[in-house]
C-alpha positions, -999 to +999 in steps of 0.1 A: +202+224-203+192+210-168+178+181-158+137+175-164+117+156-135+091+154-158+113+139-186+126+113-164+095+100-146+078+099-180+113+078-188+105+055-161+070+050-165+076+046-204+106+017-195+133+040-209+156+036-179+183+053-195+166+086-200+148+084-167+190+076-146+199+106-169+172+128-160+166+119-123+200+116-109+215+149-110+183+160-091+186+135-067+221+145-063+207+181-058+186+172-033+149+167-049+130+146-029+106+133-057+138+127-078+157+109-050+128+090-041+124+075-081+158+068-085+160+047-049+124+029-069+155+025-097+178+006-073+148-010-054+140-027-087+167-030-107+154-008-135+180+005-158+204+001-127+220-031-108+190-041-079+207-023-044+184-024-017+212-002+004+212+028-020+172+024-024+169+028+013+199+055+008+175+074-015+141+069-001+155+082+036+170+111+020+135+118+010+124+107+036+136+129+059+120+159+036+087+140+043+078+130+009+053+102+023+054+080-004+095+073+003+085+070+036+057+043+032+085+026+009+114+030+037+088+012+061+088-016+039+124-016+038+120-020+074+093-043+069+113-066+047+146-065+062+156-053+025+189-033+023+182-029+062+182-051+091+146-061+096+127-041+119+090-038+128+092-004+150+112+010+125+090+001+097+061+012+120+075+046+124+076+052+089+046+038+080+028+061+106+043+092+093+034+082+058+002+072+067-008+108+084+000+125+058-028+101+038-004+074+022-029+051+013-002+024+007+013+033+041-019+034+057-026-005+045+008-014+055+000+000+091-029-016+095-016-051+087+013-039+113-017-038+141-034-067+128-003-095+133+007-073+161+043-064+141+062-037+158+030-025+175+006-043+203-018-059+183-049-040+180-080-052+156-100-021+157-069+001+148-064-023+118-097-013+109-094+018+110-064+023+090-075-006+060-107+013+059-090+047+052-069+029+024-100+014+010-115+043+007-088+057-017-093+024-038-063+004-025-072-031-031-052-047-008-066-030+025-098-037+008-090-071+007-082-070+043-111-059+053-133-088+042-105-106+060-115-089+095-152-090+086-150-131+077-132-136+111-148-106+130-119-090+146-123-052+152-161-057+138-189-078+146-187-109+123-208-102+089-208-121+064-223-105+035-200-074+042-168-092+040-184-110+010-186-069-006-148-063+003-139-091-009-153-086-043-143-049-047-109-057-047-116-089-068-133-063-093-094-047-092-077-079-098-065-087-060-063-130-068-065-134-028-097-113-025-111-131-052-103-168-034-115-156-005-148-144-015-153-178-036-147-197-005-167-177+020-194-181-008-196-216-006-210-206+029-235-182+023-273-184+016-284-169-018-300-139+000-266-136+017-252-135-017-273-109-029-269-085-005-232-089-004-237-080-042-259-053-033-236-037-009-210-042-036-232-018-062-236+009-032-198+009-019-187+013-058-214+044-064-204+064-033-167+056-045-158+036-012-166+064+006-187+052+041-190+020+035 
């Protein structure tokens, strides 16, 4: 009987390394993208196999290369991190970008803090918006996060207050332990009717589902 995708990334999600090595590699072997790319998460983490950042970027650019975005958002991190690779900001960027057209939400977060701190990329504010507002939109705390981060400081947006205070406690509500310092301190600044609609605005973003906000 042949291997099972299924089997093994129910394996890996379940902690059963073994099953999920046994499943998974003779696809990845074969040449499945979504295999190759869960066994490189294997090696990237050390689960059920010794942690090898060189065979996780192995994997995740085999898959890469088939366009399965998420290897590719995790091959720009590679990049990013100089894990396994030598680090490398245009590299990562490249990645990232193709990741992040094809709707990577993680890839499209990543991106955006690329333009931000100018990494790889000329640094661009309003670019960084736009790419951590597509990922918040798909629920990704961390752009979320970032967001309140641009509206505190206003860079790529007018300075406001009460909306960074609304990012900010969106990805608090998901358990992001920066957003939730960060809207605590900026807080300590507001007015009580600043407050309040930053709570409001926080009700409104979570009905329409982060959509347009």
């Amino acid at each position: 009987m042949g291997a099972d995708f299924d089997k093994g990334v129910a394996a890996l999600s379940a902690g059963d390394f073994a099953t999920a090595l046994l499943e998974l590699k003779p696809l990845a072997d074969q040449g499945n993208a979504a295999a190759q790319f869960s066994l490189g998460f294997m090696y990237d983490n050390g689960h059920g196999v010794p942690q090898d950042y060189k065979e996780a970027v192995r994997l995740y650019r085999l898959a890469s290369d088939q366009g399965l975005a998420v290897a590719q958002s995790n091959l720009g991190l590679m990049y990013s991190n100089g894990q396994g690779v030598p680090q490398d900001y245009k590299e990562a960027v490249k990645w990232y970008r193709l990741a992040a057209d094809q709707g990577d939400a993680s890839a499209q977060g990543h991106l955006g803090f690329m333009y931000a701190n100018g990494h790889g990329v000329p640094q661009d504010y309003k670019e960084a918006v736009r790419l951590y507002r597509l990922a918040a939109a798909q629920g990704n705390a961390s752009p979320q996060s970032n967001l309140g981060i641009m509206y505190a400081n206003g860079h790529g947006v007018p300075q406001d207050t009460p909306t960074a205070y609304m990012w900010f406690n969106i990805a608090a509500a998901s358990g992001d332990k920066n957003a939730t310092e960060n809207r605590d301190k900026i807080s300590k600044r507001m007015t009580p009717s600043q407050i309040e609609k930053g709570q409001d605005l926080t009700r409104a973003c979570i009905a329409k589902n982060y959509k347009g906000c």
